[in-house]
BANU-75157 format. One record per residue (C-alpha): residue number from 0; z, x, y. Coordinates in pm, 1 decimal. Example, Ala and Ser with C-alpha at 12.3 -4.5 7.8 and 13.67 -1.06 7.14 Angstrom:
BANU-75157
<site n="0" up="780.0" east="1230.0" north="-450.0"/>
<site n="1" up="714.0" east="1367.0" north="-106.0"/>
end
This chain:
BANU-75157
<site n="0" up="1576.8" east="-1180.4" north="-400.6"/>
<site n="1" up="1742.0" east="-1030.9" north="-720.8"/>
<site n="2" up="2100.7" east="-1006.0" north="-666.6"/>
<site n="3" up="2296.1" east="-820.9" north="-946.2"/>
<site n="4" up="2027.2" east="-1008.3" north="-1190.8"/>
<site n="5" up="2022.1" east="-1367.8" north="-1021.3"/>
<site n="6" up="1716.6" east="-1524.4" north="-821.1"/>
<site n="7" up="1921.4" east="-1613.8" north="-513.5"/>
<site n="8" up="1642.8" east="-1712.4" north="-284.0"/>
<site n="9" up="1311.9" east="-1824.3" north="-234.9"/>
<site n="10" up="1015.9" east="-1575.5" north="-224.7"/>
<site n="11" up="1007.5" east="-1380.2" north="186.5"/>
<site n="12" up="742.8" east="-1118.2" north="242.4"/>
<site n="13" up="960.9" east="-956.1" north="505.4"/>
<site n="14" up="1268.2" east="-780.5" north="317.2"/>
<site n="15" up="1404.9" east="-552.7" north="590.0"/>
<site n="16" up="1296.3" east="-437.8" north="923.4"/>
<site n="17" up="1348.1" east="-175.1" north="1175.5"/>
<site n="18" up="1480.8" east="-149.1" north="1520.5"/>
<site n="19" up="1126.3" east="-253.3" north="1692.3"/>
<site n="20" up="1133.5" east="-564.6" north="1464.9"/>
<site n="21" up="856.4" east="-400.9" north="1216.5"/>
<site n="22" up="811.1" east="-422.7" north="853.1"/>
<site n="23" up="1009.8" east="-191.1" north="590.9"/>
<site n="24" up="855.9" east="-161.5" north="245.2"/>
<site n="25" up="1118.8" east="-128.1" north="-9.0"/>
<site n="26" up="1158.3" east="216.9" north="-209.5"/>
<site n="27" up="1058.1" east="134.3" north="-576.0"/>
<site n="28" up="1350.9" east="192.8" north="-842.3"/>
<site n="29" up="1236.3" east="273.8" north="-1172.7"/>
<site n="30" up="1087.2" east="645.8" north="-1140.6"/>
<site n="31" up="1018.2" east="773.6" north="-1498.1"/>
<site n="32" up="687.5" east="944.7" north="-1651.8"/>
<site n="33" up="445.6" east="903.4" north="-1940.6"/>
<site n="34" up="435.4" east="1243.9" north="-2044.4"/>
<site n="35" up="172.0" east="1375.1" north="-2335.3"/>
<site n="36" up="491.2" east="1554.6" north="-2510.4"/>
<site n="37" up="759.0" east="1308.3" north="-2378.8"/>
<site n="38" up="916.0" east="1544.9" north="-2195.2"/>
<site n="39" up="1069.0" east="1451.5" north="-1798.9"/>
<site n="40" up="795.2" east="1443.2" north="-1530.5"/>
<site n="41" up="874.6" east="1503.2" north="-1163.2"/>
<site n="42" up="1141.1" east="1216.1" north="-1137.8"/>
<site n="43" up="1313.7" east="1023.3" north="-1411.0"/>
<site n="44" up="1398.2" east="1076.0" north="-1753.9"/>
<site n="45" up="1202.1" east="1191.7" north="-2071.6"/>
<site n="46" up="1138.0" east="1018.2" north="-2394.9"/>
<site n="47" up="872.8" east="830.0" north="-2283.2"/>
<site n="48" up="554.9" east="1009.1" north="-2500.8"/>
<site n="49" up="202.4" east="920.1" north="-2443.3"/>
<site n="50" up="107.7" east="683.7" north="-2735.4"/>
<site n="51" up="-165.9" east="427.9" north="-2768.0"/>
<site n="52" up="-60.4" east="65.6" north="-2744.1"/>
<site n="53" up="240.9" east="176.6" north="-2652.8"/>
<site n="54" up="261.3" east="131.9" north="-2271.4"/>
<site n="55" up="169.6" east="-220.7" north="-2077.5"/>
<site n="56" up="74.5" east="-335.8" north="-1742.6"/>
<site n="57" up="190.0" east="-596.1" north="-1542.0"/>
<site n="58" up="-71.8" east="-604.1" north="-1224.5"/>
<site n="59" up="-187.0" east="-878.6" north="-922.6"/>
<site n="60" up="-544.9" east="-900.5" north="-852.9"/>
<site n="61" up="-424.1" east="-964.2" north="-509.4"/>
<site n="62" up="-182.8" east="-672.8" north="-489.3"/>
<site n="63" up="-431.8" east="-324.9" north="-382.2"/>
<site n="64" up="-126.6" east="-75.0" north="-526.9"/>
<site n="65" up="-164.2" east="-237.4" north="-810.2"/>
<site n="66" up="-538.0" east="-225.0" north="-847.8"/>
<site n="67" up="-455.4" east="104.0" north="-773.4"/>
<site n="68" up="-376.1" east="113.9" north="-1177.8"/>
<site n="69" up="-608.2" east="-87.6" north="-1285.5"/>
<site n="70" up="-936.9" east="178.5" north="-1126.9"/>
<site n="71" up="-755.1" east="420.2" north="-1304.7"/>
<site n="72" up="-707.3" east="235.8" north="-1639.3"/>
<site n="73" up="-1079.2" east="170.9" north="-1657.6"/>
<site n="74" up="-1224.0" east="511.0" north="-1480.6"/>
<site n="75" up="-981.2" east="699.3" north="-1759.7"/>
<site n="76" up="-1114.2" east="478.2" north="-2038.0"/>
<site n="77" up="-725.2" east="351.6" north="-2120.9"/>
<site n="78" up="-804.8" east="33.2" north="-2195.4"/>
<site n="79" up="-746.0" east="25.9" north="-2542.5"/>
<site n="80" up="-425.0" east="231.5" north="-2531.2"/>
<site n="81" up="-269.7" east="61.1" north="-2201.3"/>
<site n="82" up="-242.3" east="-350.2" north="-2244.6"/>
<site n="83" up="-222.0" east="-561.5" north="-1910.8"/>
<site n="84" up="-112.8" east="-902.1" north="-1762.9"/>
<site n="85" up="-209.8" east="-1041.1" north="-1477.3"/>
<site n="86" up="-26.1" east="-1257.5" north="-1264.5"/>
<site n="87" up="-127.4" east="-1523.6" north="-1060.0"/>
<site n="88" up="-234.4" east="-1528.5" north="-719.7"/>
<site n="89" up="-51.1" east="-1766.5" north="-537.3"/>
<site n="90" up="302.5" east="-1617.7" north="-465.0"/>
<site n="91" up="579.2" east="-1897.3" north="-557.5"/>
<site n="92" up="915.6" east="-1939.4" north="-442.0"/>
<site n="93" up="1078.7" east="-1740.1" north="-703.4"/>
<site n="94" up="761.7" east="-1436.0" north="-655.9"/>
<site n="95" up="461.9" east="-1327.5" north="-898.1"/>
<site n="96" up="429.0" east="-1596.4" north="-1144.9"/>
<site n="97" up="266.1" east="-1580.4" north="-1515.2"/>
<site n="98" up="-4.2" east="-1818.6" north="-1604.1"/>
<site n="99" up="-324.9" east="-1894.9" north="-1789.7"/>
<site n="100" up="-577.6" east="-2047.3" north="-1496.6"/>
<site n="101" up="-835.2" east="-1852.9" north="-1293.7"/>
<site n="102" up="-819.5" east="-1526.5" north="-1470.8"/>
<site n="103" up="-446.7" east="-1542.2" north="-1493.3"/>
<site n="104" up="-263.3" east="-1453.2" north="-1840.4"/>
<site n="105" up="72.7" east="-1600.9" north="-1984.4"/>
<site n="106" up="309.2" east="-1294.0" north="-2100.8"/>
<site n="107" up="272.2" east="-1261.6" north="-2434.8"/>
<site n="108" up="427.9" east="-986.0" north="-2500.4"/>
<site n="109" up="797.3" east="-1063.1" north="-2356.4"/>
<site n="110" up="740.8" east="-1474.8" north="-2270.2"/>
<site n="111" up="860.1" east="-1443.0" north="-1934.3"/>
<site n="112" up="734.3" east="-1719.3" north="-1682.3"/>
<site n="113" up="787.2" east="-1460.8" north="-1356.1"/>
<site n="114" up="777.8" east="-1107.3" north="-1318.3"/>
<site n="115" up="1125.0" east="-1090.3" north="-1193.3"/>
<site n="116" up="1228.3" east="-1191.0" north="-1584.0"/>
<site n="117" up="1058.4" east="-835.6" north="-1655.6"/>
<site n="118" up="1316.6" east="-707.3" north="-1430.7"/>
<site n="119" up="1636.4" east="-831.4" north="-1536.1"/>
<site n="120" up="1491.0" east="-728.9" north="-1873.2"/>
<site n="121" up="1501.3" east="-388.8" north="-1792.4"/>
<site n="122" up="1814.2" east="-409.4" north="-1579.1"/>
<site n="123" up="2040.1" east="-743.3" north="-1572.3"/>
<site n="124" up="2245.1" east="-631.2" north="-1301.6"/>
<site n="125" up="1949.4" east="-494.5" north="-1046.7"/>
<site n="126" up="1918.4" east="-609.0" north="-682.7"/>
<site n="127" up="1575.3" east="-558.8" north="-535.7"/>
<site n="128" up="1249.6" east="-732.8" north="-523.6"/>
<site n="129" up="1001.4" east="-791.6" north="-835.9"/>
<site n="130" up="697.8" east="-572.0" north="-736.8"/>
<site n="131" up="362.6" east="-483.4" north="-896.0"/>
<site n="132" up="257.1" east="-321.3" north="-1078.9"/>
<site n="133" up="507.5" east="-265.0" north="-1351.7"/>
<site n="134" up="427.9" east="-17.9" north="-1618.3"/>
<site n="135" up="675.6" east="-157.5" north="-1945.0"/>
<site n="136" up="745.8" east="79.2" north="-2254.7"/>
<site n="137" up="718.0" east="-205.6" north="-2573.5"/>
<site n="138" up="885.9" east="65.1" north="-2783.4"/>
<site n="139" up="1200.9" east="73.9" north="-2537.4"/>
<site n="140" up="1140.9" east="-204.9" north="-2433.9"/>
<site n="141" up="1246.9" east="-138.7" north="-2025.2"/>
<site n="142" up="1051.3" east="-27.4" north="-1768.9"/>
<site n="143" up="878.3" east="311.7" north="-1726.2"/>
<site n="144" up="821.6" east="308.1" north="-1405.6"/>
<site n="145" up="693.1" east="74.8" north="-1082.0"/>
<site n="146" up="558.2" east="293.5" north="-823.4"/>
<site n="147" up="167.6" east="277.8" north="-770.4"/>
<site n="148" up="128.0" east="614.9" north="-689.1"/>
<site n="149" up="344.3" east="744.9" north="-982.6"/>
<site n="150" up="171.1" east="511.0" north="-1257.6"/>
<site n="151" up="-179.6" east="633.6" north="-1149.2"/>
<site n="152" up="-111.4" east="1011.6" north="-1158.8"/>
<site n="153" up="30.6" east="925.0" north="-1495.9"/>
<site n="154" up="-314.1" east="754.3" north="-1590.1"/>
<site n="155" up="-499.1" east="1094.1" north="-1478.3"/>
<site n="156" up="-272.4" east="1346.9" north="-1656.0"/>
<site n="157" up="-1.8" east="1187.7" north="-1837.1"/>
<site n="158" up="-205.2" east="1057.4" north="-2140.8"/>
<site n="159" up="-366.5" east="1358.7" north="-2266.9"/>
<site n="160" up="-656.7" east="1339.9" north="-2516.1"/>
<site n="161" up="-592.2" east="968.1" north="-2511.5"/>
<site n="162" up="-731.0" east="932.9" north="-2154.8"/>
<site n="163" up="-1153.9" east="1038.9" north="-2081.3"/>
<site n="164" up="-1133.9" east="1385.2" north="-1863.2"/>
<site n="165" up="-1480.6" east="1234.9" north="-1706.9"/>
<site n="166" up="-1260.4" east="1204.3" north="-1363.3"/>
<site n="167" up="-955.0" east="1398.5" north="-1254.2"/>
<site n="168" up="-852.9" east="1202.0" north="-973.9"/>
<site n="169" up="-556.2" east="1478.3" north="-872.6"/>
<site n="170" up="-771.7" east="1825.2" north="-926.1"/>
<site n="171" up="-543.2" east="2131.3" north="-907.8"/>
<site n="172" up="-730.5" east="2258.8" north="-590.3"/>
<site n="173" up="-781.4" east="1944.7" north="-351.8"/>
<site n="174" up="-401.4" east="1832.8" north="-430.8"/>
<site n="175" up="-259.5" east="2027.0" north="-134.3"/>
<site n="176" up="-562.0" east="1818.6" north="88.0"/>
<site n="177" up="-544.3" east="1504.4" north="-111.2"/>
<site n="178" up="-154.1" east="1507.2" north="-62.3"/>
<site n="179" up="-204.7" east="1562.0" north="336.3"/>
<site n="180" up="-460.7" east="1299.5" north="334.4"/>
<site n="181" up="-234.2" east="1005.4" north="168.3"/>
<site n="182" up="40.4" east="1125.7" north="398.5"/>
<site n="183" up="-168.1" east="1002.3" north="673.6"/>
<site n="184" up="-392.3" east="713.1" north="597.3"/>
<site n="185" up="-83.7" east="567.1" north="422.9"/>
<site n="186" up="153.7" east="461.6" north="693.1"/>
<site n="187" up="-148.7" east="380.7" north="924.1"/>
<site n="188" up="-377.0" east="207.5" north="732.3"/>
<site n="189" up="-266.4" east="133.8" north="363.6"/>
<site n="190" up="56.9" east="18.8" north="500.8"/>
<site n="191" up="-31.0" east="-46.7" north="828.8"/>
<site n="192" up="-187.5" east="-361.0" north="776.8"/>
<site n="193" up="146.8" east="-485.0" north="638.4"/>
<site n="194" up="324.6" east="-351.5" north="952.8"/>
<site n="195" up="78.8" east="-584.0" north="1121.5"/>
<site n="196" up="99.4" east="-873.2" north="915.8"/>
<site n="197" up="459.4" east="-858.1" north="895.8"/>
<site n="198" up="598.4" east="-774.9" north="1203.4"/>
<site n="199" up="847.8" east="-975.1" north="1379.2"/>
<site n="200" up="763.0" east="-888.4" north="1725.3"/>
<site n="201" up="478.2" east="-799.0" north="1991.1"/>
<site n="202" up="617.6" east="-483.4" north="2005.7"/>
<site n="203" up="578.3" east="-337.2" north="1652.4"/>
<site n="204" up="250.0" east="-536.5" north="1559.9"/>
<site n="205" up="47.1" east="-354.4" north="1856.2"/>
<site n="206" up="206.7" east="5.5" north="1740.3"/>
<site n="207" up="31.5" east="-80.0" north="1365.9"/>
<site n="208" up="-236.1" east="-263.7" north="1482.0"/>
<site n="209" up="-334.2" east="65.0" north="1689.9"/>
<site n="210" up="-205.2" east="241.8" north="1394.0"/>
<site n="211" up="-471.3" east="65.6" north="1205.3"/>
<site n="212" up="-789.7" east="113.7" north="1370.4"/>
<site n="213" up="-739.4" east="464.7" north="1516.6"/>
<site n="214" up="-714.6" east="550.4" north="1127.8"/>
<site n="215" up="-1013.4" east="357.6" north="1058.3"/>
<site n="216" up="-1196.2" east="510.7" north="1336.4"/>
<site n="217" up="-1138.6" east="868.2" north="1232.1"/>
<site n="218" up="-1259.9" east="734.3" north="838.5"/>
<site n="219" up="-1528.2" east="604.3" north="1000.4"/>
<site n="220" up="-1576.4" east="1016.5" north="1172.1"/>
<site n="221" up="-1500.8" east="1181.8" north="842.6"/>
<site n="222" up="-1719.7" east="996.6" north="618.5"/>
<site n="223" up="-2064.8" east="990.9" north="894.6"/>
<site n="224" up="-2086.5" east="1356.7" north="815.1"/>
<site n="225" up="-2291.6" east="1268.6" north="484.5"/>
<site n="226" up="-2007.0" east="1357.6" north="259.1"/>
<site n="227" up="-1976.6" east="1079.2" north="-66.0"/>
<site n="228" up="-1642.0" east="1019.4" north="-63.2"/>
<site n="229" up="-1288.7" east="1174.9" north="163.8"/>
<site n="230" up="-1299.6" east="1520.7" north="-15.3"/>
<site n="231" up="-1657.0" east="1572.4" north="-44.3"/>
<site n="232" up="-1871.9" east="1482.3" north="-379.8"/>
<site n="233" up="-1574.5" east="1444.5" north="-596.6"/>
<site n="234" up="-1411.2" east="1123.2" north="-645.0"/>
<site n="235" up="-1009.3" east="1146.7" north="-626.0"/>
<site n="236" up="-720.2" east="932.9" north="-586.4"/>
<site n="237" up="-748.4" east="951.3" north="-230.8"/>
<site n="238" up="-1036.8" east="722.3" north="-255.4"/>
<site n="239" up="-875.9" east="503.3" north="-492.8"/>
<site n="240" up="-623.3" east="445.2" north="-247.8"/>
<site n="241" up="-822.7" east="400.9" north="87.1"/>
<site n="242" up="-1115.6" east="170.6" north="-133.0"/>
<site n="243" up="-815.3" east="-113.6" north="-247.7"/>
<site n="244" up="-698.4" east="-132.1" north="108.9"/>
<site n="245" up="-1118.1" east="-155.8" north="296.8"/>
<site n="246" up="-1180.1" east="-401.5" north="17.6"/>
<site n="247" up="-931.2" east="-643.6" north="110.8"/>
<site n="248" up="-945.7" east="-584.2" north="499.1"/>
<site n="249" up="-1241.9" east="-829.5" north="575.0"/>
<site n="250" up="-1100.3" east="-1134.7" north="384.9"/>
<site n="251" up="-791.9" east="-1095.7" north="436.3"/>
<site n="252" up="-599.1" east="-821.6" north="668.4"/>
<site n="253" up="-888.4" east="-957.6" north="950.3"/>
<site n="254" up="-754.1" east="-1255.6" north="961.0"/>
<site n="255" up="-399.1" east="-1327.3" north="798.6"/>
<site n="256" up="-268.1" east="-1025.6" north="915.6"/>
<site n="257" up="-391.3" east="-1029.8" north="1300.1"/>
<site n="258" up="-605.4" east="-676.6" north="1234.8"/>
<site n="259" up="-887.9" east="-800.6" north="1427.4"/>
<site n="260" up="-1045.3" east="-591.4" north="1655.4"/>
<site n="261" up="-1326.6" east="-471.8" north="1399.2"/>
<site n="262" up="-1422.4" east="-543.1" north="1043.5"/>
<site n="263" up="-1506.5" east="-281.7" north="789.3"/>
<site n="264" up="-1856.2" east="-438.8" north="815.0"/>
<site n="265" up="-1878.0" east="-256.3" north="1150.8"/>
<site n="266" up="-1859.3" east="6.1" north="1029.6"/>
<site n="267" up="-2120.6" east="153.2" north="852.7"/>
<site n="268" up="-1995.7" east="468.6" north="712.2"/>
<site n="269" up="-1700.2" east="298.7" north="561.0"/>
<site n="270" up="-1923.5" east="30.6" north="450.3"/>
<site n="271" up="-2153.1" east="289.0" north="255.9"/>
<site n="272" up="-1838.1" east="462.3" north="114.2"/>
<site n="273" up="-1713.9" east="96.9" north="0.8"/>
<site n="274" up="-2077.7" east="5.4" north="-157.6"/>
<site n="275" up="-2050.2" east="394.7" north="-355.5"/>
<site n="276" up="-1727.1" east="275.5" north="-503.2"/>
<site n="277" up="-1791.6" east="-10.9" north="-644.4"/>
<site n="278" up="-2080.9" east="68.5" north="-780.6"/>
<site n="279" up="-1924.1" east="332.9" north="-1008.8"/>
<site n="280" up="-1925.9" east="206.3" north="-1336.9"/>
<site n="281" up="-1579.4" east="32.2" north="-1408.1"/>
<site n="282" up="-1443.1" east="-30.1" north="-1059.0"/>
<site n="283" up="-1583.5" east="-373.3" north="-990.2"/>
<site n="284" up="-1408.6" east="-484.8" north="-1271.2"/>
<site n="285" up="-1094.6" east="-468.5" north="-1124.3"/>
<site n="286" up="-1168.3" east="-666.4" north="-768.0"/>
<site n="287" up="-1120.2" east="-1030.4" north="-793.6"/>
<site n="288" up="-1211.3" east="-1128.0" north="-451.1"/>
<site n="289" up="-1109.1" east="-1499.9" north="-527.3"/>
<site n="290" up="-753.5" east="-1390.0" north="-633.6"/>
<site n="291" up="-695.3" east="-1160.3" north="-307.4"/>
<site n="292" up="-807.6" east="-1479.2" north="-94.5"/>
<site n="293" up="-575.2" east="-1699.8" north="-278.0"/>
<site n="294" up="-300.7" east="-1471.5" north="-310.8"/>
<site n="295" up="-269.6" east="-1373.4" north="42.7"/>
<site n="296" up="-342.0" east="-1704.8" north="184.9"/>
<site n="297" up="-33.7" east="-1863.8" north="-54.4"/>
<site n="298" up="226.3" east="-1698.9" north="172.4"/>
<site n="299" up="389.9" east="-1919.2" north="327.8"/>
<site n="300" up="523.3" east="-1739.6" north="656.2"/>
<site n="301" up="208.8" east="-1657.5" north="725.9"/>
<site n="302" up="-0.1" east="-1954.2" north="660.2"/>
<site n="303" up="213.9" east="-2267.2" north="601.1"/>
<site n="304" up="-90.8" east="-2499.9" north="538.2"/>
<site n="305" up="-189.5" east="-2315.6" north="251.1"/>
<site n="306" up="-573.0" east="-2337.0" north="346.2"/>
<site n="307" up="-757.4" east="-2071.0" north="224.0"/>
<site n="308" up="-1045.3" east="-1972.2" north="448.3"/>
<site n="309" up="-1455.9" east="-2046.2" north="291.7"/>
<site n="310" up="-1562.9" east="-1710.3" north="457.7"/>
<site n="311" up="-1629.9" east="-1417.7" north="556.7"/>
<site n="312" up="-1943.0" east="-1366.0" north="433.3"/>
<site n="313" up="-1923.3" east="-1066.6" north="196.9"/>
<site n="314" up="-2184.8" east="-798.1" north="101.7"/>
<site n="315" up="-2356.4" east="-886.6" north="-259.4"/>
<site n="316" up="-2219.2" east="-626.8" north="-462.1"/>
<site n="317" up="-1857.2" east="-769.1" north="-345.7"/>
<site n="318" up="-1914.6" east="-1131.7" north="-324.2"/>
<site n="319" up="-2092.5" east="-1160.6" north="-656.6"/>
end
């Protein structure tokens, strides 16, 4: 949709597929750290020191790898030293859009009217799509980095004694099982809902749709032992990940995306593990069930009428 800096085309949620007609998720392009000394983190450059006010975020409400930053924003107490804007909902022709309706914000800080602006910003010649969320350096004035899983373990460790050590979402001795846990619920269920949504033929929406709910069904195994959350009675960034993918499902991956063989409300031990996370201080904050209806029920290849469902009903503690 970016070509060499220019918009050349309206807004598609499929950008590439495979051989079985099924969804490819683009490889995010700007890889750098938030370090508390500035110094290079795993990928990228340095130069990029942990400061307060320094650093914003550009998130969805909609978008779970983005809320992804926005649990660990609040559960690190960041707030003050991290700004955000957030898009709105509905996905236009030329992507994520900036606006001041609904719980929406304008971008103050570089007046851009869509998040691809941000981009060509940062890079005038880059190709690619304009993803959230974007973590921006006002200092540098580029982007840091745009890579969910990057920004959060940047939110857990990179800011130092800026952040609150209350949660360490990427302890020293889970990582090895926290690491072989995303490996796996990732493709199947995070992303597998967007192989299901997105595919392009029978053929590669049954492989994720079974993808889906055999991953599901072995949550559903792990967490009827009694355990609180994946790893036991600490809360990580495994959860974070598995929670903004269960809270969407019901109102949106049920239905839009053809994942319909069971909700997460039939299942109760995911449905207790759901209820434990958002009642942690903080995380409700960040779940804007009215956005993620909109949002997903804006694109167009998927629902052309642009009639966004009055159900499901929703548990209290989510609907509210």
């Amino acid at each position: 949709m970016l070509m060499n800096g220019k918009w050349v085309a309206d807004w598609q949620p499929v950008q590439a597929r495979d051989e079985k007609g099924g969804f490819v998720r683009q490889t995010s392009s700007f890889r750098n750290w938030i370090t508390p000394d500035g110094s290079a983190g795993p990928t990228g450059e340095g130069g990029f020191k942990a400061e307060p006010g320094r650093y914003h975020l550009y998130v969805a409400l909609i978008c779970p790898w983005a809320s992804r930053t926005l649990i660990g924003r609040k559960l690190k107490r960041l707030e003050d030293a991290i700004s955000v804007s957030v898009v709105e909902p509905e996905l236009s022709d030329q992507g994520w859009r900036f606006g001041d309706t609904g719980g929406a914000d304008l971008d103050t800080l570089n007046g851009a009217n869509f998040l691809h602006e941000i981009y060509t910003r940062a890079d005038p010649a880059i190709s690619g799509r304009a993803t959230v969320p974007v973590l921006w350096d006002k200092q540098r004035g580029t982007i840091v980095n745009n890579e969910s899983a990057d920004i959060l373990r940047m939110l857990n460790s990179g800011f130092g004694d800026f952040a609150d050590p209350t949660f360490d979402f990427y302890p020293a001795d889970l990582r090895e099982e926290i690491d072989a846990l995303n490996a796996r619920i990732y493709p199947r269920l995070n992303n597998g809902v967007y192989r299901a949504g997105f595919a392009t033929t029978q053929t590669a929406y049954e492989e994720a749709f079974h993808d889906v709910f055999a991953m599901l069904d072995e949550l559903e195994g792990r967490l009827g032992d009694g355990r609180d959350f994946l790893l036991g009675d600490r809360f990580t960034e495994a959860d974070i990940r598995l929670f903004v993918t269960l809270v969407r499902f019901d109102v949106a991956y049920h239905g839009l995306f053809k994942c319909n063989l069971r909700r997460i409300a039939d299942y109760p031990a995911l449905s207790a593990y759901q209820a434990r996370i958002l009642a942690i201080p903080g995380v409700r904050d960040t779940v804007s069930i009215d956005h993620i209806k909109r949002g997903y029920y804006s694109i167009k290849a998927l629902n052309p009428t642009g009639i966004v469902p009055v159900g499901p009903a929703l548990p209290t503690a989510l609907a509210a």
